[in-house]
C-alpha positions as CSV (number, residue, x, y, z in Angstrom):
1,X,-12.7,228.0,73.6
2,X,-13.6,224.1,73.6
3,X,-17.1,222.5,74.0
4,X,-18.7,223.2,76.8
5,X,-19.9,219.3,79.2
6,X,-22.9,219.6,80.2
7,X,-23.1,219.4,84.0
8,X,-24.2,216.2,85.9
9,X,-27.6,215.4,86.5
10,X,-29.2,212.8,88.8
11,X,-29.6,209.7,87.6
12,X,-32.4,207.8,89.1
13,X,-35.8,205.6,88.1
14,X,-38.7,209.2,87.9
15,X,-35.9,211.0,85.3
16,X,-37.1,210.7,82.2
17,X,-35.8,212.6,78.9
18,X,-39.1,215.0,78.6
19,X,-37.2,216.5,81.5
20,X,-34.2,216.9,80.0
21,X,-36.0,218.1,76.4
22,X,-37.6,220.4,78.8
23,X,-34.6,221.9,80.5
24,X,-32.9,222.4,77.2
25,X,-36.2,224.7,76.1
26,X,-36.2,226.3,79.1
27,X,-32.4,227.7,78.2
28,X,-32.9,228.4,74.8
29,X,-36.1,230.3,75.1
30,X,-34.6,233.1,75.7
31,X,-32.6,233.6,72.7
32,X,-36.0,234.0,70.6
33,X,-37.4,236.8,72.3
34,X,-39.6,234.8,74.7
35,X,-40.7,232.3,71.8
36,X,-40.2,228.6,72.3
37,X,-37.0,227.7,70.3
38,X,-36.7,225.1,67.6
39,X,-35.8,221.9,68.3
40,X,-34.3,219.2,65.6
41,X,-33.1,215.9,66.9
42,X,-30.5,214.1,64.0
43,X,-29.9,210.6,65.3
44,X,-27.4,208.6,63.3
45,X,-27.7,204.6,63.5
46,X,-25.4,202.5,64.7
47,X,-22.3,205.2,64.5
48,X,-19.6,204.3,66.6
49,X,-18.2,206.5,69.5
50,X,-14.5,206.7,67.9
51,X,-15.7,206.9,64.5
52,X,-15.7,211.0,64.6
53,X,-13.2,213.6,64.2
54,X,-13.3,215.1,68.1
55,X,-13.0,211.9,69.5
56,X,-9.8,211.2,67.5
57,X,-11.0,209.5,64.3
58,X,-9.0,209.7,61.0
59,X,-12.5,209.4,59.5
60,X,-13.6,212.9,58.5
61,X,-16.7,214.7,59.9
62,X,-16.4,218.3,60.0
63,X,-19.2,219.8,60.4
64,X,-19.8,217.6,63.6
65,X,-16.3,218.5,64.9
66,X,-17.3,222.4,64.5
67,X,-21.2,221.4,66.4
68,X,-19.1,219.6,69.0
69,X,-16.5,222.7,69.4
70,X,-19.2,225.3,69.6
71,X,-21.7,223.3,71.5
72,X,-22.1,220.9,74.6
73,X,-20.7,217.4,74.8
74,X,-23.1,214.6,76.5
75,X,-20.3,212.2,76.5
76,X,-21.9,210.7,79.7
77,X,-25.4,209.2,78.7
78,X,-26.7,205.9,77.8
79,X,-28.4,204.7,75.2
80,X,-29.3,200.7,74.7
81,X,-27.6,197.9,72.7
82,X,-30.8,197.7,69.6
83,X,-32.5,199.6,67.7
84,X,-36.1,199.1,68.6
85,X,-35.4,200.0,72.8
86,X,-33.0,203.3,72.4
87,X,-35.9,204.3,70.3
88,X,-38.5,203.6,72.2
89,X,-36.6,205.0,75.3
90,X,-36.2,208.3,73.6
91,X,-39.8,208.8,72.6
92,X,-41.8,207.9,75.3
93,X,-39.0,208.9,78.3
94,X,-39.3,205.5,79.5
95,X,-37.1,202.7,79.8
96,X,-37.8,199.4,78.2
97,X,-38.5,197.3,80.9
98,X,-42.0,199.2,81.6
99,X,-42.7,198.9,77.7
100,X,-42.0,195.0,77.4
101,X,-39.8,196.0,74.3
102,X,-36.5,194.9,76.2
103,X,-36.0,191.7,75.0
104,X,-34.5,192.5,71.7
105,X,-36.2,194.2,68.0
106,X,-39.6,194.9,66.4
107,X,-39.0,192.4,63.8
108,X,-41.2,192.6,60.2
109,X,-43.9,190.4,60.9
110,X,-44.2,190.8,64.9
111,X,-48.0,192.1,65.7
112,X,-46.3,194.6,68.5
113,X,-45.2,197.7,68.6
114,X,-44.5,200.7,71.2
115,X,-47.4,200.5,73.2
116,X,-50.4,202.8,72.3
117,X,-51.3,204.0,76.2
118,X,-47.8,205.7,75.9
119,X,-47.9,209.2,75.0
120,X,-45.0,210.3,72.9
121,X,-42.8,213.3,73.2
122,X,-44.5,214.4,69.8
123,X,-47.8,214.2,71.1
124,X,-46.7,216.4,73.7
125,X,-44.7,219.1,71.8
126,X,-47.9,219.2,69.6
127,X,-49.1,220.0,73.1
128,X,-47.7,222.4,73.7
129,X,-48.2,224.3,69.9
130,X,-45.2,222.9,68.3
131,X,-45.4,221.7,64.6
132,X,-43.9,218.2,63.9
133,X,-42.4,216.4,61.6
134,X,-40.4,213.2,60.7
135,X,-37.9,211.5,58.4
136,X,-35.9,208.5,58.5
137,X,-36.4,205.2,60.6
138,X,-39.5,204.2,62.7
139,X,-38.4,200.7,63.7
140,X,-41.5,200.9,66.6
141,X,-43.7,198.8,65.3
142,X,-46.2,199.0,62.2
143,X,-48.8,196.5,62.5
144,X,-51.9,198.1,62.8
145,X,-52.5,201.8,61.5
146,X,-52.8,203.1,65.0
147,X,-49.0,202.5,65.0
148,X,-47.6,204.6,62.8
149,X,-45.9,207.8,63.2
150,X,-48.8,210.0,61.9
151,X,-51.1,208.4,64.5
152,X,-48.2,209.0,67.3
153,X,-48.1,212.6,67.0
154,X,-46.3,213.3,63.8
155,X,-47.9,215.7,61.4
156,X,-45.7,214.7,58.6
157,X,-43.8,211.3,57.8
158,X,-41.4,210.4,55.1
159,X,-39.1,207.5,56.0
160,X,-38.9,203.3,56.4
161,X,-40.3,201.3,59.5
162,X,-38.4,198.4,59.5
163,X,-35.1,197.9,60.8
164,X,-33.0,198.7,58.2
165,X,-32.8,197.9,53.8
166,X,-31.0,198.5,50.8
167,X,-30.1,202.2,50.8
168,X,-30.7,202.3,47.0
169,X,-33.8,200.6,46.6
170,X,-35.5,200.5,50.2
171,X,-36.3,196.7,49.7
172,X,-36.1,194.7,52.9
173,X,-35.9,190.8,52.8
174,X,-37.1,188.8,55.6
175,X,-37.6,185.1,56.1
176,X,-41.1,184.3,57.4
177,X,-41.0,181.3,59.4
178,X,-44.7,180.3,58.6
179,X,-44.8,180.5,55.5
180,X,-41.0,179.0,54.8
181,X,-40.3,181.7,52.7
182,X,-38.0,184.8,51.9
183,X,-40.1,188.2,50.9
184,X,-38.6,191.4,49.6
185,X,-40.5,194.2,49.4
186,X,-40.5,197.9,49.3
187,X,-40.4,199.4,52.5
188,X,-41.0,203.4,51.9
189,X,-43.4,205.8,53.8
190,X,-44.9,209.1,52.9
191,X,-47.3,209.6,55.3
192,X,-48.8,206.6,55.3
193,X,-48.9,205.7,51.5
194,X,-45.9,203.9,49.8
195,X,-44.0,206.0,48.3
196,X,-42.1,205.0,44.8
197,X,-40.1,206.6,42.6
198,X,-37.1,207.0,44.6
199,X,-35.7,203.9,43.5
200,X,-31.2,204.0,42.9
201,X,-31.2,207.0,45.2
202,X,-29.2,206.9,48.1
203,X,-31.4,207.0,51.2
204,X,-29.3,209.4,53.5
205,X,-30.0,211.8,50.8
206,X,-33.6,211.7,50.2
207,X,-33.9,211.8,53.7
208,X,-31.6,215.0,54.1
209,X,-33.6,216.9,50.7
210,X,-36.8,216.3,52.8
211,X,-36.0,217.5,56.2
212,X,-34.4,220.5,54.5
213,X,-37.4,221.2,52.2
214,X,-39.4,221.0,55.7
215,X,-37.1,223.5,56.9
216,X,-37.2,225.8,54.1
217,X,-41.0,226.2,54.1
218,X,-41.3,226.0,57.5
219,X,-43.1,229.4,59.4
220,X,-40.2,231.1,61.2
221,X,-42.9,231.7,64.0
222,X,-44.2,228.7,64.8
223,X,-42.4,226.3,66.7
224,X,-40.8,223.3,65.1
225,X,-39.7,219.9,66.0
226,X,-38.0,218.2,63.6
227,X,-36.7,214.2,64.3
228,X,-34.2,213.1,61.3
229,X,-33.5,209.4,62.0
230,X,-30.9,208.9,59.4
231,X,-30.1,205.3,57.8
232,X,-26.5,205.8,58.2
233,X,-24.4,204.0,59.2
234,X,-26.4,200.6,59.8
235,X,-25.8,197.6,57.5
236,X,-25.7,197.5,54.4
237,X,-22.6,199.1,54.2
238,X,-23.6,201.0,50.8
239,X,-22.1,204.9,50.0
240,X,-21.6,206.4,46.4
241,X,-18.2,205.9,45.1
242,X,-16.9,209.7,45.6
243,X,-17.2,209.4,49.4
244,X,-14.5,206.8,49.2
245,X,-11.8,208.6,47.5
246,X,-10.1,209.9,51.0
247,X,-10.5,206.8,52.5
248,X,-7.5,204.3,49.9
249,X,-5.0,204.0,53.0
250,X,-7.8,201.6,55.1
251,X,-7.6,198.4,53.7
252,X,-10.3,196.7,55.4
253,X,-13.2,197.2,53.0
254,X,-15.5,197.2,55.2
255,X,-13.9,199.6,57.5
256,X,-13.1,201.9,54.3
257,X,-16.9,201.6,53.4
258,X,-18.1,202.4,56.5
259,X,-15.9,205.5,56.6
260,X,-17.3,206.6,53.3
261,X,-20.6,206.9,55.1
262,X,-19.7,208.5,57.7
263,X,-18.3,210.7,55.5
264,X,-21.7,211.4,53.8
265,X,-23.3,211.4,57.6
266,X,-21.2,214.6,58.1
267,X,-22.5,216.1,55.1
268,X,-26.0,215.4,55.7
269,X,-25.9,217.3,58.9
270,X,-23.6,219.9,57.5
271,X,-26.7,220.6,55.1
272,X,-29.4,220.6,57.9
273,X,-27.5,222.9,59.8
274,X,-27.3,225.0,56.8
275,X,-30.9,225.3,56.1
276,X,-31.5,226.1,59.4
277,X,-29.1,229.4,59.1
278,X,-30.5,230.3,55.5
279,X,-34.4,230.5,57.0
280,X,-33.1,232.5,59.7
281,X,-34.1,229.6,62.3
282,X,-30.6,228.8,63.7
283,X,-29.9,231.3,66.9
284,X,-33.3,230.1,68.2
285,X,-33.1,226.3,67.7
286,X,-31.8,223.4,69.9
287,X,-29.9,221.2,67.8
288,X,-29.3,217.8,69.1
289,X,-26.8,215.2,67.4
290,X,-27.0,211.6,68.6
291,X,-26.7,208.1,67.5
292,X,-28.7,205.1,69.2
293,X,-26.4,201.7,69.6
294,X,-23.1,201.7,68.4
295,X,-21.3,200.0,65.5
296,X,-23.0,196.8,64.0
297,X,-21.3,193.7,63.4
298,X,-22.8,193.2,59.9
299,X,-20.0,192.9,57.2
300,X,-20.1,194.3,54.0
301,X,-21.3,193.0,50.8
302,X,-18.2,190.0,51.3
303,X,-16.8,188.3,54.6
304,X,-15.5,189.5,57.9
305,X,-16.7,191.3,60.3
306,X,-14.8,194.9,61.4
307,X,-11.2,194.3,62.1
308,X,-10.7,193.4,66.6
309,X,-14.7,194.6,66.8
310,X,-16.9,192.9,69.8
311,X,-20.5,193.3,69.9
312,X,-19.7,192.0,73.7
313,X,-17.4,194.6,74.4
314,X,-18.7,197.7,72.4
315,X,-22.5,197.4,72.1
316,X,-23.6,194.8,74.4
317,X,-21.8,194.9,77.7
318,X,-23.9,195.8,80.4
319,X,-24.9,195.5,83.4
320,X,-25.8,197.4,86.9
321,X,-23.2,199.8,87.9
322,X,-22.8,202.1,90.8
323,X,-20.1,204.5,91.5
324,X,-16.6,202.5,90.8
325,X,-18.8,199.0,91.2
326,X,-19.6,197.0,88.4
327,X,-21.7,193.6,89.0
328,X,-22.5,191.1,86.2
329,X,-24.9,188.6,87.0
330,X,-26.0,185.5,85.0
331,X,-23.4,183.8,81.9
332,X,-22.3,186.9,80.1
333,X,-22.5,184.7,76.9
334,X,-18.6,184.5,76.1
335,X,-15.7,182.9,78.4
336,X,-13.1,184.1,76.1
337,X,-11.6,186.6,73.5
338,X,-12.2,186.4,70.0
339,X,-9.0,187.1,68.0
340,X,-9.5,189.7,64.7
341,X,-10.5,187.8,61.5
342,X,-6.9,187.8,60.4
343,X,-5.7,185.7,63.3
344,X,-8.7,183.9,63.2
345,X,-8.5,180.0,63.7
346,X,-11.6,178.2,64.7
347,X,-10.0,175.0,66.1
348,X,-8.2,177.3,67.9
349,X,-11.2,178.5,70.2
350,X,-12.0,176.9,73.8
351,X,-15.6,175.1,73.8
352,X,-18.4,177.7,74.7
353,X,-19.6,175.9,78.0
354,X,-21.0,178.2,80.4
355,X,-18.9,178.8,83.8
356,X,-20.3,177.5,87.0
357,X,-20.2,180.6,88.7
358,X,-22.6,183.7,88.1
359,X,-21.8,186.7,89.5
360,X,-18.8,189.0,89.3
361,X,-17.7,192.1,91.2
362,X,-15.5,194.9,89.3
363,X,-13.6,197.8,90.6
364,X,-13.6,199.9,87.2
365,X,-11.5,202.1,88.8
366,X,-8.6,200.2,89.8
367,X,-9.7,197.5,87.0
368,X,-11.2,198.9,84.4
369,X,-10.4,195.3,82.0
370,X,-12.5,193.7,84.7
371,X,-9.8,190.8,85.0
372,X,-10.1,190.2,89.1
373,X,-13.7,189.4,90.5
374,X,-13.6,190.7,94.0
375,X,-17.4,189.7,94.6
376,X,-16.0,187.6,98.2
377,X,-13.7,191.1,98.7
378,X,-17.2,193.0,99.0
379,X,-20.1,191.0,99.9
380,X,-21.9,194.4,101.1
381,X,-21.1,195.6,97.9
382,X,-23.1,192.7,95.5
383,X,-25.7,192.7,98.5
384,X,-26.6,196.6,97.7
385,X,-26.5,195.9,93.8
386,X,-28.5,192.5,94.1
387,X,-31.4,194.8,96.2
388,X,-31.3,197.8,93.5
389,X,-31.7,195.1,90.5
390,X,-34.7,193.2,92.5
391,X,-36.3,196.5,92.5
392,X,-35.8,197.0,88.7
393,X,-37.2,193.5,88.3
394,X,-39.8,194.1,90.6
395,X,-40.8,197.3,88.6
396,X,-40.2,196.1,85.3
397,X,-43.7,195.0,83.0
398,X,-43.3,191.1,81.3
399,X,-41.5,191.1,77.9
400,X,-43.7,191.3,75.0
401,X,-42.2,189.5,71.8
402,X,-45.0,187.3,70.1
403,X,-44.6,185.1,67.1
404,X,-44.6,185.9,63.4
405,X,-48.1,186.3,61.7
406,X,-47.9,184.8,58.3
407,X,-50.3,187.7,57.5
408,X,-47.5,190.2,57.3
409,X,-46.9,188.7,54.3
410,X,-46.0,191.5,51.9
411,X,-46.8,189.6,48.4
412,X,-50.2,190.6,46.8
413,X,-49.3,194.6,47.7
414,X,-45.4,194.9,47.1
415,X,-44.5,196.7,50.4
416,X,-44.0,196.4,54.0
417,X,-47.0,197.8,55.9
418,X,-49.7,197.4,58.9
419,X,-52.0,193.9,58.2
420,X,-54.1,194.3,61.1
């Protein structure tokens, strides 16, 4: 029997993901004898959509090929282009434009963060008698104390909350424009102290040990939620040498480094999964398995980017869509293809001027490359989408991305952490 696909639900501007959290307890309740199941969200970072064995990858990830065959696919959902929105989006249930967080990232030394009158889907599982924990990425903000996971309805915290680091020794470097100078510091959470000593150990697995440990001692009858945001697979591409052995036949090295952490993804939530069956937790659990935006463009530790990759075309493209109708307003950014790094000739490319014209009609149906703009075809058709993306501006709060403070500056203390 294959994986099941989860019927279709409407899509509109009041559904929000509580609801969907909430439909998901209401059918696993009653595997537990009438108590609240489980629920432990994994959410890999940055993985791409072919990059797993059911979708047809070479890479290797078998114990998410045996989730996906005994459970049901969401291979229909959205998630947003960054880091800091998808995140935000799936904590509070609400999309970024009534957050202000949709104009790009949280970066290090930006006094913003998820906004505090937002009530978090922790808050509200705590709510409703659930314990809660987290491990892995924050990447919401961190400036002020009242920002941090524990003070957002996490009992427990172990993790980073920046964007991303080193995997080995969870330093992140950032330029701060005030100051006109490059800081590295620790960025490492337990609770909210710094945490040291972990130092040349692979992030993916400290993070794994801990949300396993929490498992392990966790009361069978009290509710859990659990929320693993893994590192992997953002940038740095890092991964211990033995998860590259299967990978010799790719040749691009940052493709065959990448595959080594997926590799070690597929462990990690082999060994969740695990621990979940060894305390006896598993048949009343809701396990959920998602990644936020797909593949980053960063290279490895060398040169090129990944081999015919688009950030355009894979992680960026966007825009309103209804039924078979597509409409791109505004100067998509990029008149042109960009050839793979080993046809690559930079006299070669056309000038970057913008195109007069700014709007575009697709039939995704019948043109699914979106090569024929049929916008004077269907002037009813961009009429209806121009109204529904009024209303979305009309509904949508002002973007909030304010300058660096200089006082982020992470010299005199060594680490990353709230300054106001």
């Amino acid at each position: 029997m294959g994986p099941r696909r989860a019927p279709s639900l409407p899509r509109g501007p009041g559904l929000r993901l509580p609801l969907l959290l909430l439909l998901l307890l209401l059918q696993g309740a009653g595997a537990g004898a009438g108590r609240p199941p489980h629920l432990v969200f994994v959410l890999a970072d940055d993985l791409g959509w072919h990059d797993v064995g059911f979708h047809g990858s070479r890479i290797r990830t078998p114990r998410l090929d045996a989730l996906a065959a005994g459970g049901v696919l969401l291979d229909n959902y959205y998630t947003q282009p960054l880091c800091t929105p998808s995140r935000s989006q799936l904590l509070s249930g609400r999309y970024q434009i009534h957050t202000g967080l949709q104009h790009q990232i949280i970066w290090p030394c930006q006094p913003s963060c998820l906004p505090l009158d937002e009530k978090l889907l922790p808050q509200l599982l705590k709510e409703a008698g659930y314990t809660t924990h987290m491990v892995g990425k924050w990447h919401l903000g961190m400036y002020r104390k009242e920002c941090l996971p524990t003070r957002r309805g996490f009992d427990t915290y172990f993790g980073y909350l920046l964007g991303s680091e080193d995997y080995y020794s969870h330093e992140r470097c950032t330029f701060i424009d005030a100051l006109n100078v490059t800081r590295c510091a620790l960025d490492f959470r337990d609770g909210e102290e710094v945490a040291t000593g972990y130092k040349n150990m692979y992030s993916t697995s400290v993070f794994t040990e801990r949300a396993t440990a929490l498992i392990t001692n966790h009361p069978p009858e009290k509710p859990l939620f659990l929320y693993l945001a893994l590192q992997s697979v953002h940038q740095p591409l890092q991964v211990p040498e033995e998860y590259l052995k299967p990978y010799d036949f790719i040749q691009d090295k940052n493709r065959y480094h990448y595959a080594g952490m997926v590799s070690l993804l597929d462990e990690a939530v082999g060994n969740v999964t695990a621990a979940l069956k060894s305390r006896g937790l598993w048949n009343n659990t809701v396990f959920i398995f998602s990644t936020g935006p797909g593949r980053s463009m960063a290279p490895a530790k060398h040169d090129s980017f990944l081999p015919e990759y688009s950030t355009f075309n894979t992680s960026i493209h966007a825009a309103i869509r209804h039924k078979n109708w597509k409409l791109l307003t505004g100067y998509p950014g990029c008149g042109y293809w960009f050839p793979p790094p080993s046809q690559y000739n930079g006299s070669a490319i056309p000038p970057s001027d913008p195109p007069t014209k700014t709007l575009w009609l697709f039939d995704i149906d019948r043109d699914p490359e979106e090569r024929h703009d049929v916008s004077r075809e269907h002037p009813h058709v961009v009429r209806q989408l121009l109204s529904r993306l009024q209303f979305y501006h009309k509904h949508s709060v002002p973007v909030y991305f304010p300058a660096q403070d200089p006082r982020c500056d992470p010299k005199s203390t060594g680490a990353w952490g709230p300054w106001m």
